[in-house]
MIDOSE-1310 file (N, C-alpha, C; in nm, 2 decimals, decimal comma, always signed):
residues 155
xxxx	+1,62/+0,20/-0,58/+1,48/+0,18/-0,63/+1,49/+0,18/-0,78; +1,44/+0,11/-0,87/+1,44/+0,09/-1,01/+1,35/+0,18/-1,03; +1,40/+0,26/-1,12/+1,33/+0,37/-1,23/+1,28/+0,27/-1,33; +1,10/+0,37/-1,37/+1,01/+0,30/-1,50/+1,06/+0,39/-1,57
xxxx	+1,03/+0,40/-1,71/+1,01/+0,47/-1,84/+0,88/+0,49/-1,83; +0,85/+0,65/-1,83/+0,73/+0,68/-1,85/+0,66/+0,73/-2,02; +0,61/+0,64/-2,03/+0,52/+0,67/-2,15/+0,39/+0,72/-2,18; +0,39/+0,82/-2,09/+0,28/+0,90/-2,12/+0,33/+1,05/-2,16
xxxx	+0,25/+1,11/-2,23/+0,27/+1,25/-2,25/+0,25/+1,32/-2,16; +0,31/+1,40/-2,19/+0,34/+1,51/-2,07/+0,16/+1,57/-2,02; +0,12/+1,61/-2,16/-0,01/+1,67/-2,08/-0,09/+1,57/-2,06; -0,09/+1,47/-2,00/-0,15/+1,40/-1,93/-0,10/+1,40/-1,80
xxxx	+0,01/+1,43/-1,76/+0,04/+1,43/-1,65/+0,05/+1,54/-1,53; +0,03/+1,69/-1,66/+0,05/+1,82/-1,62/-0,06/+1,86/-1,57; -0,13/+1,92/-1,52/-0,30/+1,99/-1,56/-0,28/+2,14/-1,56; -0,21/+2,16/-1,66/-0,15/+2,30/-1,71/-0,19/+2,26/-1,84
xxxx	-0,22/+2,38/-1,92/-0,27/+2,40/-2,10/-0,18/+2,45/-2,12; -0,15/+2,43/-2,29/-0,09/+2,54/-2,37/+0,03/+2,56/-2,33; +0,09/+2,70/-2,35/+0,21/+2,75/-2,31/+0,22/+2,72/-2,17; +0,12/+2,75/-2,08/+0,13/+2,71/-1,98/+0,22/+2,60/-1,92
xxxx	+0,21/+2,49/-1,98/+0,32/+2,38/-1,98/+0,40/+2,39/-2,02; +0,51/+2,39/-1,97/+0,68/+2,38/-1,97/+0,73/+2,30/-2,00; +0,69/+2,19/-1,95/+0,79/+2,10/-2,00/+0,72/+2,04/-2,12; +0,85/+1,95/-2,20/+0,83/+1,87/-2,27/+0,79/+1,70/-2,27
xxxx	+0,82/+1,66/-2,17/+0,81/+1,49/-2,18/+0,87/+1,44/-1,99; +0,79/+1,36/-1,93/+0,86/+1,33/-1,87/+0,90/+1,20/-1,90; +1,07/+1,14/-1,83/+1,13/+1,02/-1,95/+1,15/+0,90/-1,84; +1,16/+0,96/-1,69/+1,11/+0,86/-1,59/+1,13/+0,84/-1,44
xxxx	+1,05/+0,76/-1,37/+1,06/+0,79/-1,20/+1,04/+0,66/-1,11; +0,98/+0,72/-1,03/+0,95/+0,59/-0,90/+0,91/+0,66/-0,82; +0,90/+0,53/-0,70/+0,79/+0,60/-0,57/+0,84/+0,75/-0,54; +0,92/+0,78/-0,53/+0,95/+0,91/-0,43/+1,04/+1,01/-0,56
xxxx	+1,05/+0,96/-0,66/+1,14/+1,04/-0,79/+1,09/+1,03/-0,95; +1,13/+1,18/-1,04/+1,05/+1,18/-1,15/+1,18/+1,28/-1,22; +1,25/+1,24/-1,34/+1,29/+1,28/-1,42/+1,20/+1,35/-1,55; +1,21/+1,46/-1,56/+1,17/+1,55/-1,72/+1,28/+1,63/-1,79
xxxx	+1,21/+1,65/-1,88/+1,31/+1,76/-2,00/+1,24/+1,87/-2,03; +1,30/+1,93/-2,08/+1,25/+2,08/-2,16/+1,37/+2,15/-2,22; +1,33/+2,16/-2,38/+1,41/+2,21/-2,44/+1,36/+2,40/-2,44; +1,42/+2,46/-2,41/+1,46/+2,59/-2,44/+1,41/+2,65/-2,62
xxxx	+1,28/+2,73/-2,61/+1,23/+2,73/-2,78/+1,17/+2,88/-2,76; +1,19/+2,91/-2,87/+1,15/+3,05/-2,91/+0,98/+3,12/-2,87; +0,89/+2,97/-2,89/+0,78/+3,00/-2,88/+0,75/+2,96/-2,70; +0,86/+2,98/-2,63/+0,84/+2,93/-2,47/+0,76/+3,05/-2,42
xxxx	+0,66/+3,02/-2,30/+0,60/+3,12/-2,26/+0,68/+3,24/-2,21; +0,80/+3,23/-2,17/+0,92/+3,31/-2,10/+1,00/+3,40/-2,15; +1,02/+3,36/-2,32/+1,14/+3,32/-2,41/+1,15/+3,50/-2,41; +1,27/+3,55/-2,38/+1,26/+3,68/-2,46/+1,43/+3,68/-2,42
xxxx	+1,44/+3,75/-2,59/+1,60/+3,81/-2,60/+1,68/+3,69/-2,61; +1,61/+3,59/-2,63/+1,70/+3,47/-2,73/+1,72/+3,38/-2,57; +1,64/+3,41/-2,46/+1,64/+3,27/-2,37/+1,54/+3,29/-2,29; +1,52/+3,24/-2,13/+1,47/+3,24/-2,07/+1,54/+3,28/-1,97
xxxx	+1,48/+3,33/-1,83/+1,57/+3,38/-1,71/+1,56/+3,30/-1,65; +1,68/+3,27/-1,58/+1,75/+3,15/-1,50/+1,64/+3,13/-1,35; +1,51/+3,28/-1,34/+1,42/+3,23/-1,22/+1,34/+3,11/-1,29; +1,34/+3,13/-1,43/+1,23/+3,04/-1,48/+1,27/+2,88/-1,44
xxxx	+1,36/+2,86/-1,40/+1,42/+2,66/-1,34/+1,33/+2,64/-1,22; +1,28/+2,78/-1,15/+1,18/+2,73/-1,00/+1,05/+2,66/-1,08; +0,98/+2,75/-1,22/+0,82/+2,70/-1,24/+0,86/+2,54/-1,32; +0,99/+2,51/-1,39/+1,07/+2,40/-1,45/+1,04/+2,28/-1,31
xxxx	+1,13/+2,29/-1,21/+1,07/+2,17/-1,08/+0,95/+2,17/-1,06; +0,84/+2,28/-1,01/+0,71/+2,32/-0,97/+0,66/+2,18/-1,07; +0,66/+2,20/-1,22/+0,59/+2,13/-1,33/+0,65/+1,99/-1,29; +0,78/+1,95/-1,32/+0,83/+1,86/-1,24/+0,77/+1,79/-1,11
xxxx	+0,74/+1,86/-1,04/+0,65/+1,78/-0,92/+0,51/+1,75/-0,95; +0,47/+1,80/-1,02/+0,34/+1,82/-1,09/+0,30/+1,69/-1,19; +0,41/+1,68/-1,26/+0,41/+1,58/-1,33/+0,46/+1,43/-1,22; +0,52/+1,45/-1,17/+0,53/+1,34/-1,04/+0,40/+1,29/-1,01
xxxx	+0,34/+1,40/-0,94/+0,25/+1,39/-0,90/+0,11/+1,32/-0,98; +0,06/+1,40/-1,10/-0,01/+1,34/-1,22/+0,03/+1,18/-1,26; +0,13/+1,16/-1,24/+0,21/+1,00/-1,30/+0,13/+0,92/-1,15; +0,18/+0,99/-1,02/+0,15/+0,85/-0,99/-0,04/+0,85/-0,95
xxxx	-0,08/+0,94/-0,98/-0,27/+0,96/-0,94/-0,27/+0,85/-1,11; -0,24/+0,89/-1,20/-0,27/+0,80/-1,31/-0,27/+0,67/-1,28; -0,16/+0,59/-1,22/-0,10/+0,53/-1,19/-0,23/+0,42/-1,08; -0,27/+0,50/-1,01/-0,37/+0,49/-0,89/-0,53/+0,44/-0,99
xxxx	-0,52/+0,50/-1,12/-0,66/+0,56/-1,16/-0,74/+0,64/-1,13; -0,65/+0,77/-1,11/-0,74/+0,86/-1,09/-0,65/+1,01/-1,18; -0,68/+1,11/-1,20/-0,64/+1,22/-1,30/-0,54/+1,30/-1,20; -0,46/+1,38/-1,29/-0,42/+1,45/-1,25/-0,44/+1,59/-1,17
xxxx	-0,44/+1,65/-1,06/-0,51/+1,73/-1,03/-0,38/+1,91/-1,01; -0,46/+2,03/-0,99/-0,41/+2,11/-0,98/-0,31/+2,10/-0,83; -0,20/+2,15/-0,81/-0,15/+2,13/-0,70/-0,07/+2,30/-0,69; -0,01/+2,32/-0,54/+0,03/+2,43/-0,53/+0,16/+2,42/-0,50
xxxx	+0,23/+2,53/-0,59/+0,39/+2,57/-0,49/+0,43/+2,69/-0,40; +0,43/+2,62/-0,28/+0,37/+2,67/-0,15/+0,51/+2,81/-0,14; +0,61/+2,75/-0,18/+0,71/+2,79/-0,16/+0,90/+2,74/-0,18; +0,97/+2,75/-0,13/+1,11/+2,72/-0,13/+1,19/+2,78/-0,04
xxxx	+1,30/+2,66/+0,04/+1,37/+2,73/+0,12/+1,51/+2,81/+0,04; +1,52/+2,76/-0,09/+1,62/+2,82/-0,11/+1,65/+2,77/-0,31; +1,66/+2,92/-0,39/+1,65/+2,82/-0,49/+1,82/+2,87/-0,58; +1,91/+2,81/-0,59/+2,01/+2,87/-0,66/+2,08/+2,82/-0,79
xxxx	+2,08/+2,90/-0,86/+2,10/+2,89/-0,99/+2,23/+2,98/-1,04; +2,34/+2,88/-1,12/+2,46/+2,93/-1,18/+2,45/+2,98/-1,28; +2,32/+3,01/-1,37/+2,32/+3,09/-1,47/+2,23/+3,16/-1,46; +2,22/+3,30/-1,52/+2,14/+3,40/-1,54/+2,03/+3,40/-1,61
xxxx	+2,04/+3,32/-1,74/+1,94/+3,26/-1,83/+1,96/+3,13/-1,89; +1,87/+3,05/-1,93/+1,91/+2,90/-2,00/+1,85/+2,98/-2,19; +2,00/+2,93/-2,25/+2,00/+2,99/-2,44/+1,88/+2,90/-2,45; +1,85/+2,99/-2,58/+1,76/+2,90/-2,73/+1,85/+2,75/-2,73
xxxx	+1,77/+2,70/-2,72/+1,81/+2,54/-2,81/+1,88/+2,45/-2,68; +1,88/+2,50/-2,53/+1,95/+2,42/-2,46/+1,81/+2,38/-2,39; +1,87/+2,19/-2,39/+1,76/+2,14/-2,32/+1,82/+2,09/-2,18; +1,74/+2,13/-2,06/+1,73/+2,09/-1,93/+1,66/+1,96/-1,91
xxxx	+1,75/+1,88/-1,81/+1,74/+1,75/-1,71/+1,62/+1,85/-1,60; +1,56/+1,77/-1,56/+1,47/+1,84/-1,43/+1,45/+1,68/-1,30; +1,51/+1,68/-1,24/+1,51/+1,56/-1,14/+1,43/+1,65/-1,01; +1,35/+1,55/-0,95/+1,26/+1,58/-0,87/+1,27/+1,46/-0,76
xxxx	+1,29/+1,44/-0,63/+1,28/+1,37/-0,55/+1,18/+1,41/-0,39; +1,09/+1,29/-0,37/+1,02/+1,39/-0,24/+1,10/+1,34/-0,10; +1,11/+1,42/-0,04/+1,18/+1,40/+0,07/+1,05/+1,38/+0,21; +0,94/+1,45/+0,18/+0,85/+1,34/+0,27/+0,69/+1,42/+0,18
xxxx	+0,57/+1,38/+0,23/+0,48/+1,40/+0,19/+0,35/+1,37/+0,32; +0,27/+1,42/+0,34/+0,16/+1,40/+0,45/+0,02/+1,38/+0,37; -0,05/+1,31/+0,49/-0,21/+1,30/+0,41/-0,28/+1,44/+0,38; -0,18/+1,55/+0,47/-0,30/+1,68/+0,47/-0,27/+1,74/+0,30
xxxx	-0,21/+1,67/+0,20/-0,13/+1,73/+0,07/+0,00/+1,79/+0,10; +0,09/+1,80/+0,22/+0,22/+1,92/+0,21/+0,27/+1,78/+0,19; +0,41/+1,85/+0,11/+0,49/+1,75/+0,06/+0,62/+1,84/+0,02; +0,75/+1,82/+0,05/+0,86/+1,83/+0,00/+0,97/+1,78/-0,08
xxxx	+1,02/+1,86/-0,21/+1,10/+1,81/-0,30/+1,21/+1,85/-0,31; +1,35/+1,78/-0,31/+1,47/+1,85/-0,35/+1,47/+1,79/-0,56; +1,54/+1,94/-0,59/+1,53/+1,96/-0,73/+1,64/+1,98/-0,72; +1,63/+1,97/-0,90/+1,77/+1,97/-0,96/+1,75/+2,00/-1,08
xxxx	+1,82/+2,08/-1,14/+1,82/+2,11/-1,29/+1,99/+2,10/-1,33; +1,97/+2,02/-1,49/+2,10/+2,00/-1,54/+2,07/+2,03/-1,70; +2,19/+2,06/-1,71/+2,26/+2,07/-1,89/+2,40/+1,97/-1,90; +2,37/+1,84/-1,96/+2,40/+1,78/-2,03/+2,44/+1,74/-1,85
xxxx	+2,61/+1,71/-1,82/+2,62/+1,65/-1,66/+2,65/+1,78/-1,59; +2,64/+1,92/-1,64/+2,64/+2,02/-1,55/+2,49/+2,02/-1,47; +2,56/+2,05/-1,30/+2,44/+2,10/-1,22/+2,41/+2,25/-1,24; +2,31/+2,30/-1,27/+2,29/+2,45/-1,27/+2,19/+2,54/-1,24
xxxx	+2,11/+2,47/-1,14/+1,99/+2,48/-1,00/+2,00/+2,38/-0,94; +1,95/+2,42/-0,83/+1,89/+2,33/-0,72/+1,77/+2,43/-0,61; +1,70/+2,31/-0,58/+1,59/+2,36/-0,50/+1,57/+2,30/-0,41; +1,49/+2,29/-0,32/+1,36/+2,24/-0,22/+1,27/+2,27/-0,22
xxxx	+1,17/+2,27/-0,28/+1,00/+2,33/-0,30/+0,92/+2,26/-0,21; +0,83/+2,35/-0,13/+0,71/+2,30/-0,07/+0,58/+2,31/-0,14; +0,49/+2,20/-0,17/+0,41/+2,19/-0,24/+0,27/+2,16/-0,16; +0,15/+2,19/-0,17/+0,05/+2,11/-0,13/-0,03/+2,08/-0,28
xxxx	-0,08/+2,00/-0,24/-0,19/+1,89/-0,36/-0,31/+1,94/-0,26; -0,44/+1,97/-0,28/-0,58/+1,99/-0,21/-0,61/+1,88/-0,20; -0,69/+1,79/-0,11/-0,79/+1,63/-0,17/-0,88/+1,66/-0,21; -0,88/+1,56/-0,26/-1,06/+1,57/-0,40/-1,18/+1,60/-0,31
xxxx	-1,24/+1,67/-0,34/-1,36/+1,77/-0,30/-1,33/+1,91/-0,20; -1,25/+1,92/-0,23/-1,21/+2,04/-0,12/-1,20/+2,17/-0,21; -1,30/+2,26/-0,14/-1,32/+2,38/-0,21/-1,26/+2,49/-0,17; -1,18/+2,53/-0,25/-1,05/+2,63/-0,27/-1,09/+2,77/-0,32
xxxx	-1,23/+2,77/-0,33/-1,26/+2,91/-0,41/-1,37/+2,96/-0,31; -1,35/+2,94/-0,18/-1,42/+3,04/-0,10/-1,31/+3,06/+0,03; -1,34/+3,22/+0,06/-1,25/+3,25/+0,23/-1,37/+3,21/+0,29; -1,34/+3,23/+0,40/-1,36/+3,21/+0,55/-1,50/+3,30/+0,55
xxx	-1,62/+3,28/+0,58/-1,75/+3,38/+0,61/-1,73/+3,37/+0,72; -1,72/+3,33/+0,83/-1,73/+3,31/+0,98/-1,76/+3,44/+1,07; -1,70/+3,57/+0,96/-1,66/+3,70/+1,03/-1,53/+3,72/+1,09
């Protein structure tokens, strides 16, 4: 499948603010895949003791699907929306922390997706052509009008 260049900014794709958003830029994707970056910076929401901890590469994909996601609702005409990370079957990482100043590859591929919003991703995080995560994240997206801010009254 041919990869686009995505030229939109990241917070158009994220619906995360501020620190909040992780990454920096996504650089590009296709129907079912979405390449991003993030450089490793002092003022990162994480950053402490001169890096970030190597759990932080799970919320690195999470945003990564996120931005997938946002790219192709733009794409559609319609906004990006909040979505969930439901979970992961398994997430392993060869470093303990990623340093100041090292920027991460973030590859995101969906391995299937349903109308009800669940959807699965195998991740990947790299430094330069080292692999140094991988994931599978379960994600759901809500559909538009569906209200998330009440339980169950039924009793």
């Amino acid at each position: 499948m041919m990869r686009i260049v995505i030229n939109e900014p990241i917070e158009a794709l994220v619906p995360h603010e501020g620190r909040m958003r992780l990454l920096d830029r996504a650089l590009e994707g296709d129907t079912d895949s979405l390449v991003a970056e993030v450089t490793v910076r002092e003022d990162s929401l994480f950053f402490s003791d001169g890096a970030v901890g190597g759990w932080v590469g799970i919320e690195y994909m999470a945003q990564a699907v996120a931005a997938w996601a946002g790219w192709h609702a733009r794409r559609r005409g319609g906004t990006p929306r909040v979505g969930f990370l439901l979970g992961t079957r398994r997430y392993e990482c060869s470093r303990p922390v990623f340093k100041l100043g090292e920027t991460l590859r973030v590859e995101v591929h969906r391995q299937f997706s349903a109308d009800n919003g669940l959807g699965q991703f195998d991740c990947t995080l790299r430094i330069g052509t080292e692999q140094v995560a991988t994931a599978a994240l379960t994600v759901y997206e809500p559909q538009p009008g569906q209200d998330l801010g009440r339980g169950n009254t039924d009793g």
